[in-house]
C-alpha positions in Angstrom: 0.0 0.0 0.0 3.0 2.2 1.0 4.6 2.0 -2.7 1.0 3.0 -4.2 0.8 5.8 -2.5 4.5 6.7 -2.9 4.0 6.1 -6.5 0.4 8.2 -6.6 1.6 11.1 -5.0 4.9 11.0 -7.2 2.9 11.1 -10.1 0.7 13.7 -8.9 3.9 15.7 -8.2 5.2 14.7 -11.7 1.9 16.1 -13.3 1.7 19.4 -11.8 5.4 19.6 -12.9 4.6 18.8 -16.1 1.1 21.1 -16.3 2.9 24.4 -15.0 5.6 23.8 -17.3 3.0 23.2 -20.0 1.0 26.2 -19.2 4.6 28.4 -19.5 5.3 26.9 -22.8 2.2 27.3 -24.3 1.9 31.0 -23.0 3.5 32.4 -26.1 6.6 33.0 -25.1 8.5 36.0 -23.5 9.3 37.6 -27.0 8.1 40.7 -27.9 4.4 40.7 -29.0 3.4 37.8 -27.0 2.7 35.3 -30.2 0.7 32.9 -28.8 -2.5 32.5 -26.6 -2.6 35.2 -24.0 1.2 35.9 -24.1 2.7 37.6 -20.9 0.4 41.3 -22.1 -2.9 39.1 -23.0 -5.5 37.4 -20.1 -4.5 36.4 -17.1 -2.7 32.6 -16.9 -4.9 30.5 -14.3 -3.5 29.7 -11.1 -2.7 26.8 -9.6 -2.5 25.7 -5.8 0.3 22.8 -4.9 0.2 20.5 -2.1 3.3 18.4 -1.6 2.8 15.1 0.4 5.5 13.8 2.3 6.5 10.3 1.9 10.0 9.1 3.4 11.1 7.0 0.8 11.8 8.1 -2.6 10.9 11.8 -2.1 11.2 13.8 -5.3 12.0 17.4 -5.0 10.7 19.9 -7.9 12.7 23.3 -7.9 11.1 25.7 -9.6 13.6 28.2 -10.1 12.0 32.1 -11.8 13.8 34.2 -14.3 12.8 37.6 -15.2 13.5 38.6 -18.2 12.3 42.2 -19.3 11.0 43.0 -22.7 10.0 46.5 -24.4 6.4 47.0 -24.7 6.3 50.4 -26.6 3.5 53.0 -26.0 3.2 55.5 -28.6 2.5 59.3 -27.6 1.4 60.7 -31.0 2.0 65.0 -31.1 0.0 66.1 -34.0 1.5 69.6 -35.3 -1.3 70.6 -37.6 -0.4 73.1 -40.0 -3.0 75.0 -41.9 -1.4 77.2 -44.8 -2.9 80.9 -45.1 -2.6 82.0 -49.1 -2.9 85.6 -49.3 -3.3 86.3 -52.7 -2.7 89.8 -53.9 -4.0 90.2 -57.9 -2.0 93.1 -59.6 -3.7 94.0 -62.9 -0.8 95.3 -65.2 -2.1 97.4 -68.2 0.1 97.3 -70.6 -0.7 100.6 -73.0 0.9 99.6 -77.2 1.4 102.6 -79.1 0.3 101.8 -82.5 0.7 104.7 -85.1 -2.8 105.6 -86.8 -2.1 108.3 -89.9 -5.0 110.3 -90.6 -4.7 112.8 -93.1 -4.9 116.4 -92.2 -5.5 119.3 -94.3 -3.9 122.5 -93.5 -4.2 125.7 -96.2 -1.9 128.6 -95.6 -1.1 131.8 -97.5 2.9 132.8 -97.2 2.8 136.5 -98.3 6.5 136.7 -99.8 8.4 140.1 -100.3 7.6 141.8 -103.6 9.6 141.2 -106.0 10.4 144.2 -108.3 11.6 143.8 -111.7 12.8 146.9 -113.4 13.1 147.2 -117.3 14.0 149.7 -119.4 13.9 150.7 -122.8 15.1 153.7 -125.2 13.0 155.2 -127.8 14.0 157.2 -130.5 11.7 160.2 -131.3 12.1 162.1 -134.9 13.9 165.2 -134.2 12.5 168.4 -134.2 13.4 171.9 -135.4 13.0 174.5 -133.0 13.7 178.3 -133.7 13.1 180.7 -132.2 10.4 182.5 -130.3 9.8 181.2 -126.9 7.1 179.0 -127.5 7.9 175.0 -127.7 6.6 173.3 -130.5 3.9 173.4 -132.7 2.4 170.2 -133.1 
């Protein structure tokens, strides 16, 4: 009867060994992002409650021995700079004046009074001659 229940409660032992061990394993992992189910950041792992018999013959001790290991878990603070551009838009109307050359025909009349111009001529003319004697008076035509 002794080695039955030497044996039972070694197996029982051996069991919860092997389920908290299990449960670790199938936990995902300590990697970051947690993989599997629940992962060390996902729902809480189930707990468990151990009661160790003890026998004096063939006692089997479990040591359970804990690492921590630390991992990142990021958490992202987002500042949004929000930039709304102001266009001021300033329209400048240039007029650009062409001078294009038109002829129209104008019609002026003027009267230039010059300085006279004077021509002189001359010309001799020859008369008969005449007799004249005497008394005072001057010809007899």
């Amino acid at each position: 009867m002794l080695k039955l229940v030497t044996a039972l409660s070694a197996a029982l032992i051996m069991g919860i060994a092997l389920v908290g061990s299990a449960t670790t394993a199938s936990a995902g992992g300590y990697h970051r992002g947690g993989g599997g189910y629940g992962g060390c950041c996902g729902p809480l792992r189930p707990s468990y409650s151990v009661t160790t018999r003890q026998v004096h013959k063939h006692i089997r001790h479990n040591r359970d021995v804990y690492h921590t290991k630390y991992f990142k878990r990021y958490k992202k603070y987002v500042h949004i700079t929000r930039i709304q551009p102001v266009y001021h838009i300033h329209t400048v109307t240039r007029h650009h004046t062409k001078l294009v050359g038109v002829v129209v025909p104008t019609y002026r009349r003027e009267t230039v009074y010059l300085h006279p111009k004077t021509i002189r001529t001359s010309s001799s003319v020859y008369l008969r001659p005449q007799c004249s004697c005497g008394g005072g008076h001057h010809g007899g035509y």
